[in-house]
ZABA-788938 format. One record per atom (N, C-alpha, C, O, CB): x, y, z. Coordinates in steps of 0.001 Angstrom, whole numbers, padded with zeros to 6 digits, always signed. Glycine has a CB too. Layout:
N
XYZ/...
// end
This chain:
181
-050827-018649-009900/-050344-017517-010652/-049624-016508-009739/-048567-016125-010241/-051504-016847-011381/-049875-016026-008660/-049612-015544-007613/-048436-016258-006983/-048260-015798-005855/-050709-015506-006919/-047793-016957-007203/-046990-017981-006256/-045942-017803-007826/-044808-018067-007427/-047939-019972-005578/-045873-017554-009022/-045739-017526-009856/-044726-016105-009932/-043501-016188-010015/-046899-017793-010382/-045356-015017-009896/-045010-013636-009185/-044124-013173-008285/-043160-012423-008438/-045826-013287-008648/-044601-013757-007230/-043765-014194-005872/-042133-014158-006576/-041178-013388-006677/-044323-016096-005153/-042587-015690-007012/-041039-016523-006913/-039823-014901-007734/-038826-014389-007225/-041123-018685-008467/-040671-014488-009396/-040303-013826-009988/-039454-012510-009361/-038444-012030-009874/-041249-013734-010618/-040370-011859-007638/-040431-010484-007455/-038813-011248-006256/-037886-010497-005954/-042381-009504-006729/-038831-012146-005976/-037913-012730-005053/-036447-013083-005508/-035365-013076-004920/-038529-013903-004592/-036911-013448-007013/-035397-013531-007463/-035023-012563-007963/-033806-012597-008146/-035017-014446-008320/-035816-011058-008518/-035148-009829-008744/-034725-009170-007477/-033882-008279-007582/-035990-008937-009511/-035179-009470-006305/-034859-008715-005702/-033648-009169-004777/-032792-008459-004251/-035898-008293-005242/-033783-010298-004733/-031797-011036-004605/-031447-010834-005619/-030339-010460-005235/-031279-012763-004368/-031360-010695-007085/-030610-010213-008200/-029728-009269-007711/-028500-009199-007660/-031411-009664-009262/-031046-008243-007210/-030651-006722-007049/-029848-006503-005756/-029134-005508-005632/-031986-005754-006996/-029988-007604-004616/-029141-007736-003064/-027797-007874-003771/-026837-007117-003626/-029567-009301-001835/-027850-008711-004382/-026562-009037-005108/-025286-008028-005548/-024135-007721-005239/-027031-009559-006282/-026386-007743-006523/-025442-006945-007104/-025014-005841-006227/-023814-005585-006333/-025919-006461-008316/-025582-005219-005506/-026032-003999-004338/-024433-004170-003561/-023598-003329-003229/-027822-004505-003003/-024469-005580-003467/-023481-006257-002318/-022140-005897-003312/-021124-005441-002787/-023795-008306-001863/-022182-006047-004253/-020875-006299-004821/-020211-004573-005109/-019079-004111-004964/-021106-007374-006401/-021152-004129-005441/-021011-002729-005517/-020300-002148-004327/-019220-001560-004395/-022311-002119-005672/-021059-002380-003125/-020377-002054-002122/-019013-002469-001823/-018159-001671-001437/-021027-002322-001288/-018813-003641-001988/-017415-004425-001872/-016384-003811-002364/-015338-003457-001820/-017361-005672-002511/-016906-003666-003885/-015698-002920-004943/-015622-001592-004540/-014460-001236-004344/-016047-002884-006664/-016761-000438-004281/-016067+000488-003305/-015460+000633-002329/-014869+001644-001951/-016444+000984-003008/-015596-000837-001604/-014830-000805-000434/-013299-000748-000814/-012432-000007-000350/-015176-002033+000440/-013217-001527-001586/-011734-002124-002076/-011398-000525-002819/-010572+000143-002196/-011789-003873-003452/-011875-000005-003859/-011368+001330-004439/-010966+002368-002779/-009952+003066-002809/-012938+002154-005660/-011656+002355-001745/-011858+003301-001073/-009874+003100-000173/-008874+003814-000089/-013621+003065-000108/-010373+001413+000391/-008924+000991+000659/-007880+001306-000020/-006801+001509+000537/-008783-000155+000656/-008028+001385-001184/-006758+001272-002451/-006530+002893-002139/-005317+003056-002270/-007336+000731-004554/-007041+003954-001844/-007038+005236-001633/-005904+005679-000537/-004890+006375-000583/-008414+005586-001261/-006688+004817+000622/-005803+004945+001869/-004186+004267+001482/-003124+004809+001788/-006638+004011+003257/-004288+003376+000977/-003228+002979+000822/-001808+003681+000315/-000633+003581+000666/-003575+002189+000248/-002729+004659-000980/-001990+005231-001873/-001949+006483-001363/-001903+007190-002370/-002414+005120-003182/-001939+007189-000419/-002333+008319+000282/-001307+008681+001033/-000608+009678+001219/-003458+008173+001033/-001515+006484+001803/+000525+006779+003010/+001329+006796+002179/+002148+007714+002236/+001404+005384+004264/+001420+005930+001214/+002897+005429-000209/+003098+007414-000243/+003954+008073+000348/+001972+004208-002767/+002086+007864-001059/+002621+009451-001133/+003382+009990-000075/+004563+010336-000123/+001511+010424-001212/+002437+010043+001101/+003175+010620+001993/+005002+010140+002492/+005855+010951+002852/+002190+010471+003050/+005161+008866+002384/+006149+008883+002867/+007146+008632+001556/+008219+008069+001771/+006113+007994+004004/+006843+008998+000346/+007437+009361-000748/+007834+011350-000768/+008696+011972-001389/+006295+008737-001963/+007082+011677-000090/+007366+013529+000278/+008397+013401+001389/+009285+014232+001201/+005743+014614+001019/+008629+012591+002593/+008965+012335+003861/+011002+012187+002647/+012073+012631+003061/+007765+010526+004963/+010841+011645+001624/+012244+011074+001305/+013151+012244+000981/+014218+012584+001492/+012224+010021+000039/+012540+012694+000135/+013611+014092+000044/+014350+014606+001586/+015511+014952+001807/+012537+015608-000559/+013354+014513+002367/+013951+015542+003441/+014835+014995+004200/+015575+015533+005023/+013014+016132+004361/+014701+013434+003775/+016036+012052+003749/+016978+012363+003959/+017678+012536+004957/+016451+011277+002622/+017071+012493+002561/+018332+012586+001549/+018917+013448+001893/+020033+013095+002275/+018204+012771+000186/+018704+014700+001984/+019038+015939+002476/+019515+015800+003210/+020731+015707+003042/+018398+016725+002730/+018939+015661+004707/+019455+015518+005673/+020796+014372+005723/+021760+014683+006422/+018380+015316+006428/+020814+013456+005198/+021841+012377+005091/+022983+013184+004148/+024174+013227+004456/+021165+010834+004338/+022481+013740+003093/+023852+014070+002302/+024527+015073+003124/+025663+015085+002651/+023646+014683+000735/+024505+015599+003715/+025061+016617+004904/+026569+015553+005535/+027712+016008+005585/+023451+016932+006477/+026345+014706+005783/+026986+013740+006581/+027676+012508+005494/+028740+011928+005712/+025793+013130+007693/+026841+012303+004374/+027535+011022+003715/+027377+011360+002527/+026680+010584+001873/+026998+009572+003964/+027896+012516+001840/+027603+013149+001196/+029298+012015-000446/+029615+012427-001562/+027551+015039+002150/+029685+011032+000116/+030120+010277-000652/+029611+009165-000676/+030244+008202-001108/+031130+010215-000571/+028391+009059-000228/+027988+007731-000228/+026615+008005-001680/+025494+007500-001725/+027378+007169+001683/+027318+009040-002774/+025905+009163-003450/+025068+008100-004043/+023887+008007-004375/+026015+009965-004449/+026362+007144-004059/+024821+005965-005461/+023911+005425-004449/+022821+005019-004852/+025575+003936-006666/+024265+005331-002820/+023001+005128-002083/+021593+005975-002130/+020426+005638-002331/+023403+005195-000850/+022348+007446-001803/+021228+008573-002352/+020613+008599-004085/+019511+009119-004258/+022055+010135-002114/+020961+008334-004652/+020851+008486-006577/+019725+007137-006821/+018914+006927-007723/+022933+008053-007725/+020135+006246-005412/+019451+005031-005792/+017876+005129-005141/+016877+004599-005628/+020353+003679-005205/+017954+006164-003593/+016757+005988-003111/+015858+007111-004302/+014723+006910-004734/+016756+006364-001317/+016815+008359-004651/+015958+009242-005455/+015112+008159-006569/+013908+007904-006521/+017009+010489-006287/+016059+007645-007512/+015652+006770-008318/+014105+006058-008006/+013048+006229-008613/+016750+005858-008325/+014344+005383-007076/+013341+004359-006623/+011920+005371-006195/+010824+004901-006500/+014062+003356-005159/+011954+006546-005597/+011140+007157-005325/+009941+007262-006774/+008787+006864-006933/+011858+008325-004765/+011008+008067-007714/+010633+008837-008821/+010012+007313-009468/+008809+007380-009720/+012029+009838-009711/+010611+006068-009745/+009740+004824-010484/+008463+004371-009064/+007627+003569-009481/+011160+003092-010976/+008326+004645-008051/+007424+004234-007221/+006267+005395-007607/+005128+005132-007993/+008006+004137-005654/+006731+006507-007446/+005503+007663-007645/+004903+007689-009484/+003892+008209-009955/+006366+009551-007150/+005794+007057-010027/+005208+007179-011573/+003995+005688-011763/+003234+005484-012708/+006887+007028-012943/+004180+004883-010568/+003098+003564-011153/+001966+003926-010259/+002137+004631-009265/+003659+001668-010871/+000692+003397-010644/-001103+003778-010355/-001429+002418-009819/-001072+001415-010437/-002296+004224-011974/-001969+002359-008904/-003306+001300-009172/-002698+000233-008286/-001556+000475-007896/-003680+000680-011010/-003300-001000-007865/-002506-001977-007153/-002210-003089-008248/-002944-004043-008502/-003300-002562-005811/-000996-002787-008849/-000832-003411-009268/+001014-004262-009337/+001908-003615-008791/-001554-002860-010060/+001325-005374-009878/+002327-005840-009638/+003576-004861-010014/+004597-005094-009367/+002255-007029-010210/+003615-004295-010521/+004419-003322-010603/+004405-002615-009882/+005512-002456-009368/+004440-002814-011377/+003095-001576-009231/+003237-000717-008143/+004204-001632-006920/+005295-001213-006534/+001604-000246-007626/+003697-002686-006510/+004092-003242-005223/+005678-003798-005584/+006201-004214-004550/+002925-004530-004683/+006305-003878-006415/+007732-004212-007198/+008711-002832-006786/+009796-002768-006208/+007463-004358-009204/+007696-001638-007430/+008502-000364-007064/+008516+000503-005881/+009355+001389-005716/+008259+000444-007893/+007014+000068-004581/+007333+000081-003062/+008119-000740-002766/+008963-000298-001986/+006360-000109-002201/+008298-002204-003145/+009243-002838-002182/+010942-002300-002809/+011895-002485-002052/+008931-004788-002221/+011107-001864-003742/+012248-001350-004077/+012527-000041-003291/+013539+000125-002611/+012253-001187-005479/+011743+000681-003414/+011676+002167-002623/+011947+001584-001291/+013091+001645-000840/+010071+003149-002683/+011009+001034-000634/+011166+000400+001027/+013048+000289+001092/+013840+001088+001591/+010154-001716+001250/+013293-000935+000427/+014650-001328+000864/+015735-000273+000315/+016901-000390+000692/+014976-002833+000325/+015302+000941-000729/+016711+002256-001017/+015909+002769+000538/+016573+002437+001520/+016668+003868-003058/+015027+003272+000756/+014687+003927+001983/+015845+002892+003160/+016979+003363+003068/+012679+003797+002281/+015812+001904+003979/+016017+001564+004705/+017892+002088+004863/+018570+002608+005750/+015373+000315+004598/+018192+001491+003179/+019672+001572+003009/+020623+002749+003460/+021814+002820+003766/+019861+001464+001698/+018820+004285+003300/+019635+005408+003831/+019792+005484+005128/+020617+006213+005678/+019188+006572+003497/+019044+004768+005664/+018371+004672+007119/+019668+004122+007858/+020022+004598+008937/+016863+003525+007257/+020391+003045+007191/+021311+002422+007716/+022616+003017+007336/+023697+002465+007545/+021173+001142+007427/+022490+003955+006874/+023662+005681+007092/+023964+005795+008396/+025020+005881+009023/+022866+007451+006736/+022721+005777+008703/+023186+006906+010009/+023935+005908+011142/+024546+006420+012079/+021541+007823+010902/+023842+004426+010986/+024750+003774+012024/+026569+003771+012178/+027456+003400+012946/+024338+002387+011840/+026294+004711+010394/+027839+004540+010097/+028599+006661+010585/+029720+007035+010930/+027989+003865+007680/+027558+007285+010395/+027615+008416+010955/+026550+008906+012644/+025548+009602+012807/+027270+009199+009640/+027521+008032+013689/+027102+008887+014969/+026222+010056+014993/+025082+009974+015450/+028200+009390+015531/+026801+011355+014425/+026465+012406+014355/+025375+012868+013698/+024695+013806+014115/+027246+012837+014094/+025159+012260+012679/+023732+012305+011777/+022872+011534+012941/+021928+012258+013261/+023761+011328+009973/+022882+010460+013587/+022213+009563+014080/+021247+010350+015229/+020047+010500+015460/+023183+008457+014551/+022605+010771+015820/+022171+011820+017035/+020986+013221+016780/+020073+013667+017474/+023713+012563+017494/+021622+013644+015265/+020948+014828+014767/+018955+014907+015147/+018217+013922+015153/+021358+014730+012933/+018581+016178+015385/+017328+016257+015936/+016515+016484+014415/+015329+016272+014669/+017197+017551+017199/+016601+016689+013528/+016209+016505+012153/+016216+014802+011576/+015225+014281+011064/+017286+017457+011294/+017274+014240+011742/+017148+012998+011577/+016302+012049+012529/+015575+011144+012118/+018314+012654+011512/+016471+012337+013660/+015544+011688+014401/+014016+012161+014346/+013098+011546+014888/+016027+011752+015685/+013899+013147+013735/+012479+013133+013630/+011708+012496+011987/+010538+012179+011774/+012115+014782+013937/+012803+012489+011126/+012331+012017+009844/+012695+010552+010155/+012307+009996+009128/+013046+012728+008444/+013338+009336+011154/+013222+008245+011557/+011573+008100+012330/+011010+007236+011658/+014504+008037+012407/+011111+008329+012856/+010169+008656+013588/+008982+008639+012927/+008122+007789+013155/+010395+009720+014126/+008819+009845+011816/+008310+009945+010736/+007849+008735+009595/+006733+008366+009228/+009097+010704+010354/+008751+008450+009343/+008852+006935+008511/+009056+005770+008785/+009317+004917+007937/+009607+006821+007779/+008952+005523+010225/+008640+004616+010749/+007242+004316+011060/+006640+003243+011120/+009291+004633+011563/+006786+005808+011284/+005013+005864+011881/+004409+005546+010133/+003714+004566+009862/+004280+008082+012817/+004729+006312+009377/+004284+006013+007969/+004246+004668+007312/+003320+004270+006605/+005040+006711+007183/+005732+003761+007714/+005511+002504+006740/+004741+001841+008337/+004282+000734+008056/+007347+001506+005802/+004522+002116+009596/+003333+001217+010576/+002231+001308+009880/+001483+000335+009779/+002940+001769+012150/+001962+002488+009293/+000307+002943+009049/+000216+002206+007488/-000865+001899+006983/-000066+005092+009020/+001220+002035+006983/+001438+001676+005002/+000859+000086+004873/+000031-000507+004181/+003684+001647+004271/+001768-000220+005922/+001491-001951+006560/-000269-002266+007145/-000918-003258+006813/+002758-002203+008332/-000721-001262+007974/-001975-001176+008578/-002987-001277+007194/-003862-002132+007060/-002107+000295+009544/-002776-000585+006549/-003417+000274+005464/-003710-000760+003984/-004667-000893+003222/-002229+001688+005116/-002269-001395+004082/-002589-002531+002918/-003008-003833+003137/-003510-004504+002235/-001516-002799+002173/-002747-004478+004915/-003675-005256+005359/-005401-004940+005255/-006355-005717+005251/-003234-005366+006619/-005345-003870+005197/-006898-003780+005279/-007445-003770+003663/-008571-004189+003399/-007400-002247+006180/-006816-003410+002940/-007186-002832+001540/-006660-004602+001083/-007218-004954+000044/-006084-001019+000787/-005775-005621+001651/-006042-006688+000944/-007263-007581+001504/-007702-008560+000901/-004819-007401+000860/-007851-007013+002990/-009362-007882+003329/-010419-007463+002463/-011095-008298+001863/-010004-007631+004896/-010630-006127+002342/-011508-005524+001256/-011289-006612+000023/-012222-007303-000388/-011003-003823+000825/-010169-006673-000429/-009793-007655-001655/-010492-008686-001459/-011659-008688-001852/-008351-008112-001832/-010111-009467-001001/-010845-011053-000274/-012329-011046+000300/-012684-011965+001039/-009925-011574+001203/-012980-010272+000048/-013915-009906+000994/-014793-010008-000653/-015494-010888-001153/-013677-008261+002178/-014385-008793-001083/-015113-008825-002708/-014582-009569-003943/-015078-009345-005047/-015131-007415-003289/-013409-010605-003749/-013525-011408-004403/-014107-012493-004259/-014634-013149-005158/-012794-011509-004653/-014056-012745-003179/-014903-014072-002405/-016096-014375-003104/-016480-015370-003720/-015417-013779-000815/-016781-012823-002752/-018333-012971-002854/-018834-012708-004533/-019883-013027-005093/-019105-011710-001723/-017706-012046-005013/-017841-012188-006580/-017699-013730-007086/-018497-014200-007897/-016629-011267-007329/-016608-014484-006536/-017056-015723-007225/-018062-017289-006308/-018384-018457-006528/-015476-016224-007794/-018174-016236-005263/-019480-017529-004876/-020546-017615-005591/-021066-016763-006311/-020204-017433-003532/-020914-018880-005325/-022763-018823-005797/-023567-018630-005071/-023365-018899-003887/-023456-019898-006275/-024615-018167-005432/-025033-017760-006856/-024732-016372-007357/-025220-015753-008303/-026467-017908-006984/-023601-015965-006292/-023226-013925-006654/-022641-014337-008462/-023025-013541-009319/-021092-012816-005096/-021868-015388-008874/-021308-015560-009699/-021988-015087-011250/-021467-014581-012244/-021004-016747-009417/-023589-015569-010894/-024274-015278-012291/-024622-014023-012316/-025346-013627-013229/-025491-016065-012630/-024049-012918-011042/-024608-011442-011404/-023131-011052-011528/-023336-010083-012259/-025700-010462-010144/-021908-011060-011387/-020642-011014-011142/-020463-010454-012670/-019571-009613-012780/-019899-012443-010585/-021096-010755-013735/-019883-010187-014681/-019401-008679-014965/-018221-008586-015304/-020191-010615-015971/-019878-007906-014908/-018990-006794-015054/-018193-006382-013921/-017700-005255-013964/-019687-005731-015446/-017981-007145-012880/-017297-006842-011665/-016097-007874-012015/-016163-009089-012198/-018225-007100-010163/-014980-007002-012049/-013211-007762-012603/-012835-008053-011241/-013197-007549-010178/-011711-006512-013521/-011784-009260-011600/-011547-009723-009647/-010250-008257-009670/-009837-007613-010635/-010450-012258-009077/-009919-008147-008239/-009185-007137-008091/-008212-008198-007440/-008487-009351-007111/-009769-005797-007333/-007056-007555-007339/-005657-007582-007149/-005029-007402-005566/-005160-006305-005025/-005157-006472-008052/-004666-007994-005182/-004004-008441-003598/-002691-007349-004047/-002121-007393-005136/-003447-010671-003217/-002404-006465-003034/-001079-005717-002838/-000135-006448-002368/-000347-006427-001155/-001125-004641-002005/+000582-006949-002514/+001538-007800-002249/+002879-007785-002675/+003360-007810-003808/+001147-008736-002541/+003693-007714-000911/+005211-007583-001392/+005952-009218-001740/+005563-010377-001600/+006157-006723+000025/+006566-008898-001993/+007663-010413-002607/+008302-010662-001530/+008025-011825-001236/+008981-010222-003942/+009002-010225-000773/+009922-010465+000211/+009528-010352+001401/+009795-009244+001867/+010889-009797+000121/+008927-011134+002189/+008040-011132+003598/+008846-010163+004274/+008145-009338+004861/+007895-012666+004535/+010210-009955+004408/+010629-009369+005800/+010767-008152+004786/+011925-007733+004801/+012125-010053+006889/+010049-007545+004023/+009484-006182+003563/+008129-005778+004410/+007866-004612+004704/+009114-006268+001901/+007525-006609+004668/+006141-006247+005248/+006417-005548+006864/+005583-004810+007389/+005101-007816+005325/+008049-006020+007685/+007728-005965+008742/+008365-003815+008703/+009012-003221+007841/+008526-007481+009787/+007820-003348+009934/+008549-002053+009646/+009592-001965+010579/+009590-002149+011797/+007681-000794+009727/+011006-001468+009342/+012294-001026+009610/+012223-000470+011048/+011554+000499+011406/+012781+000015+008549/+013089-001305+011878/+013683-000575+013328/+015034-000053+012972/+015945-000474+012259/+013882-001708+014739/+014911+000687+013487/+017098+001890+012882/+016873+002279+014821/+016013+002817+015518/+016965+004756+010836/+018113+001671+015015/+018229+001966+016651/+018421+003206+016826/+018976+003863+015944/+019342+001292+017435/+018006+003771+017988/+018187+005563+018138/+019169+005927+019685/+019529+005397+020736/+016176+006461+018372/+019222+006694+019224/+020268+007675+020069/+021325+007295+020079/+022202+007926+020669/+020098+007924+021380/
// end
């Protein structure tokens, strides 16, 4: 009867490891998804001061500028990691780069001590964006894994698999070099 008990107090209490575990996981992954969305902001504030600075100098080159504004404003309106969010960073990424590749056509902007510090800027931002969503997709893999192993599987149901951040175009992942001086 006792051996009976046992077995009972042993499988609630891996029930309860279980679930304990998964909990943690999925905060891990919400906590990642934070950081992630924290740099995207930041170097969505970093664009205006872009543009600005670029329209000074290429101030006919607007549908490049109209296009990064654009892309900003549909990147900052999507939530969550989802295929759309990562559709409207990798769109934002490549209007960002396009302004970036202004300044090879204007010397003088290139040289500028405002421009070189918002290159600088958004270069350190999409290093840390890249840092940030590698880690927030191990969190991913980490708590999906263990959501569908066994035996986590038979405590798993109210835990939804979560979503890998993921760009489409590999040479999006690497971060933009814009030669200086």
């Amino acid at each position: 009867m006792f051996w009976l008990a046992g077995i009972v107090v042993l499988a609630a209490g891996g029930g309860f490891a279980i679930y304990n575990g998964l909990v943690t996981l999925r905060n891990m992954v919400r906590n990642a998804w934070a950081d992630v969305d924290v740099q995207l902001k930041r170097r969505a504030e970093l664009i205006p001061n872009l543009v600005t600075c670029v329209k000074g100098y290429a101030s006919h080159e607007e549908s490049v500028l109209t296009a990064v504004a654009e892309a900003r404003t549909l990147a900052l309106s999507q939530s969550g990691a989802t295929a759309s969010k990562a559709d409207a960073e990798q769109n934002l990424g490549q209007a960002v780069f396009k302004v970036q590749m202004l300044a090879e056509a204007y010397p003088e902007l290139k040289a500028g001590e405002n421009f070189q510090r918002l290159q600088n800027e958004l270069t350190e931002v999409e290093s840390t964006i890249a840092s940030a969503r590698q880690y927030y997709n191990a969190c991913v893999r980490d708590y999906n894994t263990k959501r569908e192993a066994f035996p986590n599987s038979f405590f798993s149901g109210g835990f939804k698999e979560e979503m890998y951040f993921e760009l489409e175009d590999s040479a999006q992942a690497q971060v933009p070099i814009v030669g200086s001086g």
